[in-house]
TIRO-2110 file (N, C-alpha, C; in Angstrom, 1 decimal):
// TIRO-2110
0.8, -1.2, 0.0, N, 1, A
0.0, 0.0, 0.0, CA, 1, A
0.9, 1.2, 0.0, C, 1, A
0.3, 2.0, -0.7, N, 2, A
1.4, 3.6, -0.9, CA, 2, A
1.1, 4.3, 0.2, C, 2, A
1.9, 5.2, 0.9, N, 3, A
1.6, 6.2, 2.4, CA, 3, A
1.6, 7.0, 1.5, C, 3, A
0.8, 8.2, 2.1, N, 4, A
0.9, 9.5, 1.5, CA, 4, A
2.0, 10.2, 2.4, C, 4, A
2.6, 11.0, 2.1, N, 5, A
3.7, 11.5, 2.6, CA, 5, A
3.0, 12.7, 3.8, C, 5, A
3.5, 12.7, 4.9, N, 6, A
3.0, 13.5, 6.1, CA, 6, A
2.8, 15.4, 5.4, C, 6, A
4.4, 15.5, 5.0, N, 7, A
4.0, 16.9, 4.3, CA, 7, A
3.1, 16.8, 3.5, C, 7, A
2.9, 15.7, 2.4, N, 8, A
2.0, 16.5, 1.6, CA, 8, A
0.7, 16.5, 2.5, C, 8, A
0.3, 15.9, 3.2, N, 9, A
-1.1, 16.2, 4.1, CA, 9, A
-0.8, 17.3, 5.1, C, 9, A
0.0, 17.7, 5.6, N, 10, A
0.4, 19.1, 6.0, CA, 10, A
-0.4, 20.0, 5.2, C, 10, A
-0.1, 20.1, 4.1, N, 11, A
-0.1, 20.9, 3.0, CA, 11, A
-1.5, 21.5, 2.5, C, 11, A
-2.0, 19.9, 2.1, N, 12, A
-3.3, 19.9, 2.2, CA, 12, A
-4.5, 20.5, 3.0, C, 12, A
-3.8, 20.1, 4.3, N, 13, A
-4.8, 20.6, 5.5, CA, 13, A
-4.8, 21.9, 5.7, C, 13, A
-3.5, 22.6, 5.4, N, 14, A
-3.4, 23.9, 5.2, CA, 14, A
-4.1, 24.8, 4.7, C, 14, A
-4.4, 24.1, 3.3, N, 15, A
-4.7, 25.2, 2.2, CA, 15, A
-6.3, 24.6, 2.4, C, 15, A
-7.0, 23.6, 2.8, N, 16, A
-8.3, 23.3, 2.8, CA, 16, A
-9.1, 24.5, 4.5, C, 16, A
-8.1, 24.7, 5.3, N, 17, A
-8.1, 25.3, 6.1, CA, 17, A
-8.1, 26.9, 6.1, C, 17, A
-7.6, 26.9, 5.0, N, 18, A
-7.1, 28.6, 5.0, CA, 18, A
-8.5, 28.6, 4.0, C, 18, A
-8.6, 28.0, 3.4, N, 19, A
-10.5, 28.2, 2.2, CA, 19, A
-11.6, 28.2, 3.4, C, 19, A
-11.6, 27.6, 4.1, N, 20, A
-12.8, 27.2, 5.1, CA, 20, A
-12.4, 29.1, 5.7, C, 20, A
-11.5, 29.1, 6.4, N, 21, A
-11.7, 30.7, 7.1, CA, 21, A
-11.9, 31.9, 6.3, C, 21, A
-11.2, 31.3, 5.0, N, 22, A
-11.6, 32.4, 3.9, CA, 22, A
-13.2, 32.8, 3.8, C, 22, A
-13.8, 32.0, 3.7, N, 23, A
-15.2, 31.6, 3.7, CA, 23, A
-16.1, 32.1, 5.0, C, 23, A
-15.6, 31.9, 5.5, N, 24, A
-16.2, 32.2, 7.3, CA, 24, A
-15.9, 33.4, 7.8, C, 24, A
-14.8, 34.0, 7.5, N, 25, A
-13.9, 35.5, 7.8, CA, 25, A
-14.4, 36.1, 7.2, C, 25, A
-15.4, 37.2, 6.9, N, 26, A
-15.6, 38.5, 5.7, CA, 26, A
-14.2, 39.3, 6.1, C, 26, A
-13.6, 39.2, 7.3, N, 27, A
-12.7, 40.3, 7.5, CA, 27, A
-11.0, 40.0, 6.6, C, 27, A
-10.9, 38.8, 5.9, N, 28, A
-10.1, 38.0, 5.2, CA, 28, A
-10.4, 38.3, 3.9, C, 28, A
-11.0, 38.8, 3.5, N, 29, A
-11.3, 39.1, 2.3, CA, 29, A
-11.0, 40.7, 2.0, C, 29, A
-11.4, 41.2, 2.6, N, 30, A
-11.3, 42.7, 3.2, CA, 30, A
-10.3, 43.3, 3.0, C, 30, A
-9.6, 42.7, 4.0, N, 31, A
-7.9, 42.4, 3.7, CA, 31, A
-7.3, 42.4, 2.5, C, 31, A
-7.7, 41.5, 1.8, N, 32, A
-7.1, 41.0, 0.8, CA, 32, A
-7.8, 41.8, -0.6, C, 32, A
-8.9, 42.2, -0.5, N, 33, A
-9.1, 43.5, -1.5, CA, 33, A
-7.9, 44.9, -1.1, C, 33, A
-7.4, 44.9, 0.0, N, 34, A
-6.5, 45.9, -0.2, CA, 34, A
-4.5, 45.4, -0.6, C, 34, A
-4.4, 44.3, 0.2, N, 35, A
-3.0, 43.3, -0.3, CA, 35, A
-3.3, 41.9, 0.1, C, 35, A
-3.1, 41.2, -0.9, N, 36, A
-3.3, 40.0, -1.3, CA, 36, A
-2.0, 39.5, -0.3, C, 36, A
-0.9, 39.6, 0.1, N, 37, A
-0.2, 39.3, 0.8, CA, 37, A
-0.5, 39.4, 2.0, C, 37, A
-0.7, 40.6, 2.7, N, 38, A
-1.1, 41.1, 3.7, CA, 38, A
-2.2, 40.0, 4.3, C, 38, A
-3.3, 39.4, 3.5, N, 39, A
-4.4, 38.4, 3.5, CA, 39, A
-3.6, 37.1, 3.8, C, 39, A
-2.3, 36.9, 3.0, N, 40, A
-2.0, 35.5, 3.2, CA, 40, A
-1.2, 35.7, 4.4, C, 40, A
-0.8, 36.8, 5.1, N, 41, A
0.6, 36.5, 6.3, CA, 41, A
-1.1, 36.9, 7.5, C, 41, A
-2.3, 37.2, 7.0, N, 42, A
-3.0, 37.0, 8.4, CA, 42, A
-3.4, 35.4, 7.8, C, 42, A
-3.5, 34.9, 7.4, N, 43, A
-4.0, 33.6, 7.3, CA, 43, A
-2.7, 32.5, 7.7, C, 43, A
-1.5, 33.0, 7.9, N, 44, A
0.0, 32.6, 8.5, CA, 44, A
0.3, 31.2, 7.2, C, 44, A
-0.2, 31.5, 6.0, N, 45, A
0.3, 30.4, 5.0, CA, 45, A
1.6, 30.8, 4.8, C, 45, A
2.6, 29.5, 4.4, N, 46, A
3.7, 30.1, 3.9, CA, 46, A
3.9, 28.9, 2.6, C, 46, A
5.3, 28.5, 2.1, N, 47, A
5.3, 27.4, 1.1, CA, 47, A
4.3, 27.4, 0.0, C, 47, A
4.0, 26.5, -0.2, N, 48, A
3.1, 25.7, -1.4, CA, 48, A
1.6, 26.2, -1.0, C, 48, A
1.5, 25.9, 0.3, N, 49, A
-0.2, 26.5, 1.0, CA, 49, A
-0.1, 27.6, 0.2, C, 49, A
0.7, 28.8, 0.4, N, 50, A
0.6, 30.4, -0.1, CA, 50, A
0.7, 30.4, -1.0, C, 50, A
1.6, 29.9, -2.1, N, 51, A
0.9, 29.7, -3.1, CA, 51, A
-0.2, 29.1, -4.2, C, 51, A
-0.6, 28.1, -3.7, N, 52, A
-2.1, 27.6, -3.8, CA, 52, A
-3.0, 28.6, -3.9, C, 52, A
-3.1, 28.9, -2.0, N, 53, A
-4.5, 30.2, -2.1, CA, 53, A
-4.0, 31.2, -2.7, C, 53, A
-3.2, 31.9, -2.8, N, 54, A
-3.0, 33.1, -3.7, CA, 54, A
-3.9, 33.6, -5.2, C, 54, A
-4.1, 32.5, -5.9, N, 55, A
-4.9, 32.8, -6.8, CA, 55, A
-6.5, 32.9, -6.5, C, 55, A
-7.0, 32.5, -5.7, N, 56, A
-8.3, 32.1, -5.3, CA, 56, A
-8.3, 33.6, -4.9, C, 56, A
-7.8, 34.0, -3.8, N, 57, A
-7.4, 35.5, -3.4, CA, 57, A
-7.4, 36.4, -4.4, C, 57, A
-7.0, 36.3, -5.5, N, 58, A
-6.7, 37.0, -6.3, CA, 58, A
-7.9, 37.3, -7.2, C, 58, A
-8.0, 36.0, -7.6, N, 59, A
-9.7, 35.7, -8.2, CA, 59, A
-11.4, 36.2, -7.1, C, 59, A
-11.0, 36.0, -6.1, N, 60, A
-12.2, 36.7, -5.4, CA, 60, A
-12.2, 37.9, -5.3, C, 60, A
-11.0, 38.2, -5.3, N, 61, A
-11.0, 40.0, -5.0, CA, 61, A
-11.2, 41.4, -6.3, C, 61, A
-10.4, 40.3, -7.3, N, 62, A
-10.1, 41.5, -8.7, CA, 62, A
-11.8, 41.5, -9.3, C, 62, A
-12.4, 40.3, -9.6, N, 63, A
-13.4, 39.9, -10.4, CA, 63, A
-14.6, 40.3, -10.0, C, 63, A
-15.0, 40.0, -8.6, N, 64, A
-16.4, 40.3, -8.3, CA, 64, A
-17.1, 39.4, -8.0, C, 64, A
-16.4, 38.3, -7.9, N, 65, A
-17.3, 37.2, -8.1, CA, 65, A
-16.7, 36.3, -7.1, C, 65, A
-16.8, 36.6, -5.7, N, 66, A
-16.5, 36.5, -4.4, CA, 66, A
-17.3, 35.0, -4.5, C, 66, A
-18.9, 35.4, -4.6, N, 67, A
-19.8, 34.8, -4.2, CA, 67, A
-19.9, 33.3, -4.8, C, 67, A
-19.6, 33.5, -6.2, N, 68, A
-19.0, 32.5, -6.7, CA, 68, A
-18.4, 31.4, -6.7, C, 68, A
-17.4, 32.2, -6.5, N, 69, A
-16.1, 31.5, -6.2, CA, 69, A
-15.8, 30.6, -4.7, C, 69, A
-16.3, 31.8, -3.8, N, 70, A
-16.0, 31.1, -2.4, CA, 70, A
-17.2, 30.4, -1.7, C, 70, A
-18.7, 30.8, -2.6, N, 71, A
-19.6, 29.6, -1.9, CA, 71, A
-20.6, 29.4, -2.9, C, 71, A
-20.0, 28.1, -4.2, N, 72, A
-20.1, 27.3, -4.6, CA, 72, A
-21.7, 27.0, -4.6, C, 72, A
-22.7, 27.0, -5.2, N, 73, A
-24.2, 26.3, -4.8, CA, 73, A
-24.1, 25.1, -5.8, C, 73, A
-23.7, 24.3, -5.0, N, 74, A
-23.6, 23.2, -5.7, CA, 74, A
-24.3, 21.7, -4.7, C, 74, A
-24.4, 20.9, -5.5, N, 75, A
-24.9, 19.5, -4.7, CA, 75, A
-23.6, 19.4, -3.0, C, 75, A
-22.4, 19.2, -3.7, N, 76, A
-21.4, 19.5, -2.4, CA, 76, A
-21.2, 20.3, -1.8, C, 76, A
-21.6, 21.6, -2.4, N, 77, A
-21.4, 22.4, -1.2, CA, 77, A
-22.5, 23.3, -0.3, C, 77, A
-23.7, 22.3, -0.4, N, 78, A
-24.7, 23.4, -0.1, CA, 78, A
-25.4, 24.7, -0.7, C, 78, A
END
């Protein structure tokens, strides 16, 4: 059987974690309408996490389409 390697689930949990507060935080967003960095050092991502969410950040904020993007009306996501 293959293990998944501990970092990459580090990693994962990370970036699945930093979307869940993204989502729950209006004040994370807020943030990040003014520096998209500034959003990721309060979210304390650093590595591969920070880069991951960075575009989702990027994408909620420039476009308009927050609502979209960060809550999905879908069969999965409610």
């Amino acid at each position: 059987m293959n293990r998944v390697p501990d970092a990459f689930l580090s990693e994962t949990r990370a970036i699945a974690d930093a979307v869940r507060r993204i989502r729950e935080d209006a004040r994370i967003l807020a943030v990040a309408r003014q520096s998209v960095t500034d959003a990721l050092d309060l979210l304390g991502l650093t590595g591969t996490p920070r880069e991951a969410v960075k575009p989702l950040l990027i994408a909620a904020t420039s476009t308009g389409a927050e609502a979209h993007i960060l809550k999905p009306q879908t069969f999965w996501f409610g």
